[in-house]
C-alpha positions in Angstrom: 48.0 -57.0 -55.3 47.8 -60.3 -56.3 51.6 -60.9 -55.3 51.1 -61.1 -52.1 51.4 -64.8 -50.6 48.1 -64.3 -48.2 45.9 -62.8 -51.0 47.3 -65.7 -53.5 46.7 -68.7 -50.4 42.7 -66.8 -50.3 42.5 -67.0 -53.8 43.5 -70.6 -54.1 41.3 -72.0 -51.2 38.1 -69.5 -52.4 38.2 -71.1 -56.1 37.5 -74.5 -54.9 35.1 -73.6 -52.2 33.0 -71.3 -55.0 32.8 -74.7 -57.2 32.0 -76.5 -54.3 29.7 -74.0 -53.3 27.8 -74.1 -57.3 27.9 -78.0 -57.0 26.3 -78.1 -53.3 23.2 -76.1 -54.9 22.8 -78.1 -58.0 22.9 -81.3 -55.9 20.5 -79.7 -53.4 18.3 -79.0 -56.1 17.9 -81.9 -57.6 17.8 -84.0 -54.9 14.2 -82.4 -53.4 13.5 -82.7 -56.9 13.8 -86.1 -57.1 12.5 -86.7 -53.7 9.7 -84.6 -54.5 9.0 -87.3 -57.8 9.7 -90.0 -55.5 6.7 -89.0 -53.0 4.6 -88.4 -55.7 5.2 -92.3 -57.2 4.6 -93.1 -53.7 1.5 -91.8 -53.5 0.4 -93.1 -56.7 1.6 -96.5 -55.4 -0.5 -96.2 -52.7 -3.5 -95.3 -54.7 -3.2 -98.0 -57.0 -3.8 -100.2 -53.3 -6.4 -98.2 -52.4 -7.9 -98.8 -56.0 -7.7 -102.3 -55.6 -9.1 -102.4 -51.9 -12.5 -100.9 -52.9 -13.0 -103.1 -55.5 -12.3 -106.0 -53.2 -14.4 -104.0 -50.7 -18.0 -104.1 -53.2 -17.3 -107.6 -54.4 -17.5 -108.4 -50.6 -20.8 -106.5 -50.1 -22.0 -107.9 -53.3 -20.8 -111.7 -51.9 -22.3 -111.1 -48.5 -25.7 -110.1 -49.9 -25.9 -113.0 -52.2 -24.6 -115.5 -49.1 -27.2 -113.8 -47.1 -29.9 -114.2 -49.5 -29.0 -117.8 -50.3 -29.0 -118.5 -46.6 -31.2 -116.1 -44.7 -30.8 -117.9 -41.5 -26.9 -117.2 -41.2 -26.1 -113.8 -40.1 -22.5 -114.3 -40.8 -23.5 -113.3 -44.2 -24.4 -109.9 -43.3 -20.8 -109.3 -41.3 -19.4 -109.9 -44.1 -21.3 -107.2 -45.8 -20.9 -104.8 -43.2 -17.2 -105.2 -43.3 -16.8 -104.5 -47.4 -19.0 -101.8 -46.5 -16.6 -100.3 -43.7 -13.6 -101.1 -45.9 -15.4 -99.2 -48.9 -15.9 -96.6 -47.1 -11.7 -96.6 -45.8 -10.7 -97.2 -49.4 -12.7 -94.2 -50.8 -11.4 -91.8 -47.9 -7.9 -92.5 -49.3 -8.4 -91.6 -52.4 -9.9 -88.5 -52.1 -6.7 -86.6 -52.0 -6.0 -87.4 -55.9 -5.8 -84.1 -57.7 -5.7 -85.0 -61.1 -9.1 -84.7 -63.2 -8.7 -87.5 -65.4 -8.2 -89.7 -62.3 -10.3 -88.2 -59.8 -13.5 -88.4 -62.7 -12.3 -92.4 -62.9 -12.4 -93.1 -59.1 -15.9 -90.5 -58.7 -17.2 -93.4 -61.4 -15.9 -96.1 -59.3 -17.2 -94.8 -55.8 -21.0 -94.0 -57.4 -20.9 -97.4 -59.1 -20.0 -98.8 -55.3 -22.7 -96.5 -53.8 -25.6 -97.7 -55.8 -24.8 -101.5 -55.1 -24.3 -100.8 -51.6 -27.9 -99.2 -51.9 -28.8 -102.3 -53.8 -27.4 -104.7 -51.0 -29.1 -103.2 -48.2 -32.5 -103.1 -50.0 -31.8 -106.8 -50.7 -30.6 -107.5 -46.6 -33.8 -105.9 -45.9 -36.2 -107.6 -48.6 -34.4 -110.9 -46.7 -35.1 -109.9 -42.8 -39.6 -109.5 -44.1 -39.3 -113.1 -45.9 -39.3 -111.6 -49.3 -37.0 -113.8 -51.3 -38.3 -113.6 -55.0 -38.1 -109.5 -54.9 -34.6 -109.3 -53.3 -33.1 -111.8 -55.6 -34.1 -109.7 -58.4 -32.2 -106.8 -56.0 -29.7 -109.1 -55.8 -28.4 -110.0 -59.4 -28.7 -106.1 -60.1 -25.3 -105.6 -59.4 -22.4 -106.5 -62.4 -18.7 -107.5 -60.9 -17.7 -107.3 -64.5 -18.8 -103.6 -64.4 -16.7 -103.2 -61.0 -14.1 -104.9 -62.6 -13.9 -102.9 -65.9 -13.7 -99.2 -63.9 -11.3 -101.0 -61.5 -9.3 -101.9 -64.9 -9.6 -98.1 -66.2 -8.6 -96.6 -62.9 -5.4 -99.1 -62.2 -4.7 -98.6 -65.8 -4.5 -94.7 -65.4 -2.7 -94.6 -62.1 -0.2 -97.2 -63.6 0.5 -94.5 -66.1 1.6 -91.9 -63.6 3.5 -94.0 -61.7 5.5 -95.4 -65.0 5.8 -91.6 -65.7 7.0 -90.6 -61.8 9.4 -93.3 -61.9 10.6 -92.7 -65.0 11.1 -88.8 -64.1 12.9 -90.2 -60.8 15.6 -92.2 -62.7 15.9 -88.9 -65.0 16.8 -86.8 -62.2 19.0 -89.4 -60.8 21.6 -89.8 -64.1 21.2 -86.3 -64.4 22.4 -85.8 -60.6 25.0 -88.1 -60.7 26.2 -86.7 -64.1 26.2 -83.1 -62.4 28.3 -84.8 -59.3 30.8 -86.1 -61.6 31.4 -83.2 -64.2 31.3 -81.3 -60.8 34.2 -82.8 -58.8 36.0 -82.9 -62.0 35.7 -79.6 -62.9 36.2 -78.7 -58.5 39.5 -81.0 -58.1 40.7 -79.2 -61.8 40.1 -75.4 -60.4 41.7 -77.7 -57.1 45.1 -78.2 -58.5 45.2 -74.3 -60.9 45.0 -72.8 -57.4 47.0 -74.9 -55.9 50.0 -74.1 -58.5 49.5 -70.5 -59.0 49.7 -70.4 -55.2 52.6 -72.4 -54.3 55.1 -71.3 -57.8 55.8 -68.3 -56.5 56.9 -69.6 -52.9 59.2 -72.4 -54.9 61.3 -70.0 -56.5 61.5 -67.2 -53.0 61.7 -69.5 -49.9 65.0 -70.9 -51.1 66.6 -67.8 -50.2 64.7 -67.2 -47.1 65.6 -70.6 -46.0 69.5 -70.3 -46.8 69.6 -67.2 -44.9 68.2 -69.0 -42.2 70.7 -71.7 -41.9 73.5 -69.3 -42.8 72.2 -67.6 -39.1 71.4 -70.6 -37.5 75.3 -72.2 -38.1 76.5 -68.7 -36.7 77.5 -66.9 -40.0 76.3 -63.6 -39.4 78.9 -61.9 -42.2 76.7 -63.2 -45.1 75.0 -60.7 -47.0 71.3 -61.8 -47.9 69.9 -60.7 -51.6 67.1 -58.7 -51.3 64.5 -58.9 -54.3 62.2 -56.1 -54.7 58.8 -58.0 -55.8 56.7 -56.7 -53.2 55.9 -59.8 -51.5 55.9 -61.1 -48.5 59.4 -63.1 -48.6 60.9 -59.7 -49.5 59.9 -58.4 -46.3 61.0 -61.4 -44.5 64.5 -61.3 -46.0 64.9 -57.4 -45.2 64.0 -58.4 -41.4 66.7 -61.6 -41.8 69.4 -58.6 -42.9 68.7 -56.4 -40.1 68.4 -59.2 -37.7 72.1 -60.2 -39.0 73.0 -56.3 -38.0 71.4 -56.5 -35.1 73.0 -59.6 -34.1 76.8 -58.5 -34.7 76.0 -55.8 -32.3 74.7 -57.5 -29.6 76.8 -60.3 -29.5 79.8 -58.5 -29.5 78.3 -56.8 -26.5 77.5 -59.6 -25.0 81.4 -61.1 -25.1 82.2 -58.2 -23.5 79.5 -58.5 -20.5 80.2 -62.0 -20.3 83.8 -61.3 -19.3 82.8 -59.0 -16.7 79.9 -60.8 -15.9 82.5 -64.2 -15.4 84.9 -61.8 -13.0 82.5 -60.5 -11.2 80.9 -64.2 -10.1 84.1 -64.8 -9.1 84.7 -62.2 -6.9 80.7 -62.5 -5.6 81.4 -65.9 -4.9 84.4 -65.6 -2.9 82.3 -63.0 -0.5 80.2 -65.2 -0.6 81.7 -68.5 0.6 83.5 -66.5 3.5 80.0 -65.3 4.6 79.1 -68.7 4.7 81.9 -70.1 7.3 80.9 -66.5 9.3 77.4 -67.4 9.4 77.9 -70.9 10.3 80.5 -69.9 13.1 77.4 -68.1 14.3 74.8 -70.9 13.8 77.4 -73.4 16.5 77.4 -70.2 18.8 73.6 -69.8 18.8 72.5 -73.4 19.3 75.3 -73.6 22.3 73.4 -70.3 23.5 70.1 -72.2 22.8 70.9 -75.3 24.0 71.8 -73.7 27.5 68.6 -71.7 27.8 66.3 -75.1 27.3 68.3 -76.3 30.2 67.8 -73.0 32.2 63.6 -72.8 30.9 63.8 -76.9 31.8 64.8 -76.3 35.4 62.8 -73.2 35.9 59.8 -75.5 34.7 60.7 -78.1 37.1 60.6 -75.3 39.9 58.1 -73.8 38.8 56.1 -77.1 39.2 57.6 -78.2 42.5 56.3 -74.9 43.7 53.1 -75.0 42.4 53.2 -79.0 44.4 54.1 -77.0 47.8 51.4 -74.0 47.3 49.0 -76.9 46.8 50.1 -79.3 49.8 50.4 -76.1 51.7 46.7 -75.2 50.8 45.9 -78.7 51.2 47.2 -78.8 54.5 45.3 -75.0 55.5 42.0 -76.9 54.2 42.9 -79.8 56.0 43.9 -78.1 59.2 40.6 -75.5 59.4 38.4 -78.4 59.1 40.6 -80.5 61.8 39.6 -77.1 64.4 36.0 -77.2 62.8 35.5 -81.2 64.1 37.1 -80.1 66.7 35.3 -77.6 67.8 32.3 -79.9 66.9 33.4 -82.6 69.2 34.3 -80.1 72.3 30.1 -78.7 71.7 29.0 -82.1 71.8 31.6 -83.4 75.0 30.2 -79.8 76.3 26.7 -81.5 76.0 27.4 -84.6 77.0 29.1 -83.3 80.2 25.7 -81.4 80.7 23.6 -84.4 79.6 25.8 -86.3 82.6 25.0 -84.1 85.3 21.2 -84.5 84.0 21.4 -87.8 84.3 23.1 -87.5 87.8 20.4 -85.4 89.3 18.0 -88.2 87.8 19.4 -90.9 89.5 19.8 -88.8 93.0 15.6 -88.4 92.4 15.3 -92.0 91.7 16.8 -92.7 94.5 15.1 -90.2 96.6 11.8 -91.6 95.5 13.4 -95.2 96.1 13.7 -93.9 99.8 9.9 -93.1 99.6 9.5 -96.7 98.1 10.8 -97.7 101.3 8.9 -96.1 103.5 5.8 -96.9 101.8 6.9 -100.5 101.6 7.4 -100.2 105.7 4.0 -98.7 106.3 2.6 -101.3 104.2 4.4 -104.2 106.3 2.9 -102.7 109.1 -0.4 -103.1 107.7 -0.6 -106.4 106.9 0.9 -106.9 110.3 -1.9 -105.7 111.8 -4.7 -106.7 109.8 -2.8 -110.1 110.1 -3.1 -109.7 114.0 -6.5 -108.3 113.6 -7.6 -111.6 111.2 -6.4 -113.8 114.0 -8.6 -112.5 117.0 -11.3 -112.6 114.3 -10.3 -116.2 114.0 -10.8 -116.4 118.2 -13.9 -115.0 118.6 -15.2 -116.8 115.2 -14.2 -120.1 117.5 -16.1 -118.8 120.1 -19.3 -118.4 118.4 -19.4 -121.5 117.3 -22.0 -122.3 114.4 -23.0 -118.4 114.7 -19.2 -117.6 113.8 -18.5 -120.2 110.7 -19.3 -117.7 108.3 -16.8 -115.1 110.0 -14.1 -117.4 110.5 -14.1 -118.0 106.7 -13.7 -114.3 106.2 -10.9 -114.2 109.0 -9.1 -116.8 107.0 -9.0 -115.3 103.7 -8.0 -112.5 105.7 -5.2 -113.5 106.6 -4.0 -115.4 103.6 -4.2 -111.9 101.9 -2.2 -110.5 104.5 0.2 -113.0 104.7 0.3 -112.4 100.6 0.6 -108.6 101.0 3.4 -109.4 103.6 5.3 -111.5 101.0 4.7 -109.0 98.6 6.0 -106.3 100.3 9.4 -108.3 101.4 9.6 -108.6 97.6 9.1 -104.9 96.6 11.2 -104.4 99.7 14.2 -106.2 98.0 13.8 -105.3 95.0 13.9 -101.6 95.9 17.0 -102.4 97.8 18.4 -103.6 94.8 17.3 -100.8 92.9 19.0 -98.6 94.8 22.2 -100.0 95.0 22.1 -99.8 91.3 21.3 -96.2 91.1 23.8 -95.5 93.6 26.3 -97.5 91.8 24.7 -95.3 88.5 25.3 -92.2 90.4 29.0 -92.9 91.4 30.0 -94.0 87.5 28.1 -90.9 86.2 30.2 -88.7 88.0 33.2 -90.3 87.2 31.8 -89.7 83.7 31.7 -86.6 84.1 35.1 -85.8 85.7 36.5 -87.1 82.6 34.1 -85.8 80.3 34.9 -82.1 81.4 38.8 -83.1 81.2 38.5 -83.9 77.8 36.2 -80.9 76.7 39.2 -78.7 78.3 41.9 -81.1 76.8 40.5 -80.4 73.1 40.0 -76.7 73.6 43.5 -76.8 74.3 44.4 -78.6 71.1 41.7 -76.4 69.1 44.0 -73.4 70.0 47.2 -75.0 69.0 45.5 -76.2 65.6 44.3 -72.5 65.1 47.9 -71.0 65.7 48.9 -73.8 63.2 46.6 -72.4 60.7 47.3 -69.4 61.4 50.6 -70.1 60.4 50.2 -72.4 57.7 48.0 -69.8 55.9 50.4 -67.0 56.2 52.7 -69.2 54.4 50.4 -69.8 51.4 50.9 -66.0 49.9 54.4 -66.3 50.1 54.8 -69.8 48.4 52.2 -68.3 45.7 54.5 -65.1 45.3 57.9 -67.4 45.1 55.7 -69.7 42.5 54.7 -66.6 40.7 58.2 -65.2 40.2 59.4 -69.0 39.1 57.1 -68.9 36.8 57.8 -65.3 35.2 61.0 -66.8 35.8 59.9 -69.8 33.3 58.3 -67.8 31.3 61.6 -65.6 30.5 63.3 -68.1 29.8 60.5 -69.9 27.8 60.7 -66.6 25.7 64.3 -66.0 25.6 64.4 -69.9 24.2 61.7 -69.0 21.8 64.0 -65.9 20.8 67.3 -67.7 20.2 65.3 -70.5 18.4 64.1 -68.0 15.8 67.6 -66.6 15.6 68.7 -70.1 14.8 65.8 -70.7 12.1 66.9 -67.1 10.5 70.9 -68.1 10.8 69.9 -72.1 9.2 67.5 -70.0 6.7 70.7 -67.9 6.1 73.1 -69.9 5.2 70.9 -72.2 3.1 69.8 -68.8 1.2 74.0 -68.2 1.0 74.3 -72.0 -0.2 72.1 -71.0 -2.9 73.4 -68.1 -3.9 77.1 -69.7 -3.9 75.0 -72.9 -6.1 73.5 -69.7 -7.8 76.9 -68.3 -8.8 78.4 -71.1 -9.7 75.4 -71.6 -12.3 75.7 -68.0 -13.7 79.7 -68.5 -14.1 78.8 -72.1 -15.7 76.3 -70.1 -17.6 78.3 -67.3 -18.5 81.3 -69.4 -19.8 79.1 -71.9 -21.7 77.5 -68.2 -23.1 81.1 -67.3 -23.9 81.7 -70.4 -26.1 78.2 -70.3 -27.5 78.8 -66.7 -28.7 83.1 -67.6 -29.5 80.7 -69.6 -32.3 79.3 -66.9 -34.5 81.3 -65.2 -37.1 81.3 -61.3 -36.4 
């Protein structure tokens, strides 16, 4: 069992790690053993402080009473009590957690002794405060410091006793650690090195022929015959695998010579096909792009047309927009000539009334003349017969006067009106003449751009029957396009798949040529072993 390399290498690593193991735990335990010595020192240390701040505490109270008493007036005194009273009381709370007897009987005798003068002390403070000095000095020199000081002494002396012992203790524990850490590396790095030869003997005196085989193999000797010993181990195995590796070997490299021959004529052959598929394919590539080459040009053109259509079946519906809405003003502008024409002859039966009423003017103007004719007549015989009268006809003549003036007045007037409805009329006769003239021409035009509104509406006509076709000729230009677009598309793929050929030929001939490179340098490689 124990011949084995793996159980020998588990042997030799678990022997250390079990004395490593034992030494770990002794360390351990001794090390919270001495830690657990060290606290306790500690805590004697800090008792011994504690010891020493009470007594320093009750000579303070017993120093403050007597300051107080010796001046009664300064209160300063009694702080000072009060605080060797609070640190008393501090003191005594840390060293209440002493659990020996001997020492816990000494600091009980030290804390009653500090009671019953802090008792004292405050009966003195208070015999002070009511004016009673003679009674609280006899209070006062109750107390003894040399009685403090002797239990202090007995205490310290006690607690120093423990703490020699503690420390002493510690430093035992330490030798005796560092002795056990010593004796146990020795005694690890001794069990260290046993393992370490038991293990690696063996494998001195059997690698050597595991390691000979191996270069015998590596430098190509496969007609060696390894030495197997029968000892159960490990190497034993490994040197019957080396042996029928080495049988194995002779077989399939003299297979492989032989493959590699046909392997090498075979490339060759391959890679003659090969290169004469090549020049096909690229005989085909120059065909293709001539083939695609001419069928851009043809798509090209066909775009161009395609586009120059698309121009004309614009222009031409351009030209249909243009054209309808040339009849539509047109049409707009023969409506309003139509109404103007009527608004003519409106105003030409207008003026024929004006001048009709003019006429009327006229004759009122004439009746009017005659009038003032008359009453002009009638104001001068007035005139007479006011002479006539004499004084009686003064008043009279007056009136036959202003008669007259008005008359003569209305007279004027009327010759005025008379010319100026003269004048009038010539105008509106004048009006009357260019308004028909007006409206000759106005009616000449109305018919003159009916006629053109017809000959733009055949135009239309025409223009819009051409629009279907130009959009059917555009339409089969640019299925026309399209074709070719597609046919461009086609022979463009055909030329990717005839480039993606030949480059996937190049690399099969590179291809080839690496597997005859590789089966020649296999041929040499294998020429080296010894079969």
């Amino acid at each position: 069992m124990w011949n084995r390399i793996t159980n020998r290498i588990l042997l030799g690593y678990s022997i250390p790690l079990l004395f490593l193991l034992v030494l770990s735990a002794v360390v351990y335990s001794s090390t919270a053993n001495a830690f657990k010595l060290q606290q306790e020192a500690d805590r004697t240390e800090r008792n011994i402080r504690s010891t020493d701040a009470m007594t320093a505490a009750i000579n303070r109270m017993i120093g403050g009473t007597r300051g107080y008493l010796l001046f009664p007036n300064d209160r300063s005194h009694v702080s000072v009590y009060n605080e060797g009273h609070n640190a008393f009381v501090e003191s005594a709370r840390n060293l209440t957690a002493i659990s020996d007897p001997r020492t816990r009987e000494l600091v009980n005798e030290l804390y009653q002794l500090g009671e019953s003068y802090d008792e004292i002390s405050q009966n003195a403070i208070q015999l002070v405060n009511e004016k009673r000095l003679a009674q609280a000095r006899v209070e006062v020199n109750k107390p003894r410091i040399s009685a403090v000081l002797e239990r202090r002494n007995r205490l310290i002396k006690e607690l120093a006793t423990q703490f020699n012992q503690s420390n002493q203790t510690v430093r035992n524990s330490q030798q005796f650690l560092l002795t056990v850490i010593i004796i146990g590396t020795g005694l690890t790095i001794l069990a260290t090195i046993l393992a370490g030869l038991w293990t690696t003997l063996p494998l001195k005196r059997q690698l050597p022929k595991v390691v000979n085989a191996a270069i015998a193999i590596a430098d190509g000797d496969l007609t060696q015959e390894i030495d197997v010993t029968r000892d159960g181990t490990e190497v034993e195995r490994l040197l019957v695998a080396f042996k029928n590796m080495t049988k194995n070997l002779n077989v399939l490299i003299a297979q492989a010579q032989r493959s590699g021959i046909q392997i090498g004529t075979s490339t060759t052959q391959i890679a003659a096909a090969g290169r004469q598929l090549e020049a096909t394919v690229n005989e085909q590539v120059a065909s293709i792009n001539e083939v695609n080459a001419t069928s851009r040009q043809i798509a090209s053109t066909a775009g161009d047309l395609v586009k120059g259509m698309e121009d004309v079946t614009r222009t031409a519906q351009a030209t249909t927009q243009s054209a309808a809405n040339s009849q539509i003003n047109l049409e707009k502008i023969q409506g309003a000539m139509q109404n103007l024409g009527l608004a003519t002859n409106s105003i030409s039966l207008k003026l024929k009334i004006m001048d009709e009423k003019a006429n009327n003017i006229n004759n009122v103007v004439a009746t009017i003349t005659k009038v003032a004719d008359q009453t002009n007549l009638l104001s001068l015989n007035a005139a007479i017969e006011a002479e006539k009268a004499g004084e009686y006809g003064a008043g009279f003549a007056v009136v036959a006067r202003e008669i007259r003036r008005l008359a003569d007045q209305s007279a004027v007037a009327t010759l005025e009106i008379e010319q100026m409805v003269k004048e009038m009329q010539s105008s509106v006769s004048t009006g009357v003449m260019e308004v028909d003239k007006f409206s000759r021409e106005v009616s000449q035009y109305v018919e003159d751009v009916g006629e053109i509104s017809t000959q733009i509406g055949g135009f239309i006509k025409d223009v819009q029957s051409l629009a279907p076709q130009f959009g059917i000729v555009c339409q089969s230009m640019d299925e026309q396009y399209r074709g070719a677009e597609q046919i461009s598309t086609a022979i463009s793929q055909l030329s990717e798949a005839s480039h993606q050929t030949v480059q996937s030929l190049q690399e099969t001939n590179n291809a080839l040529t690496q597997l005859d490179d590789a089966t020649q340098g296999l041929q040499r490689e294998i020429s080296q072993f010894k079969v």
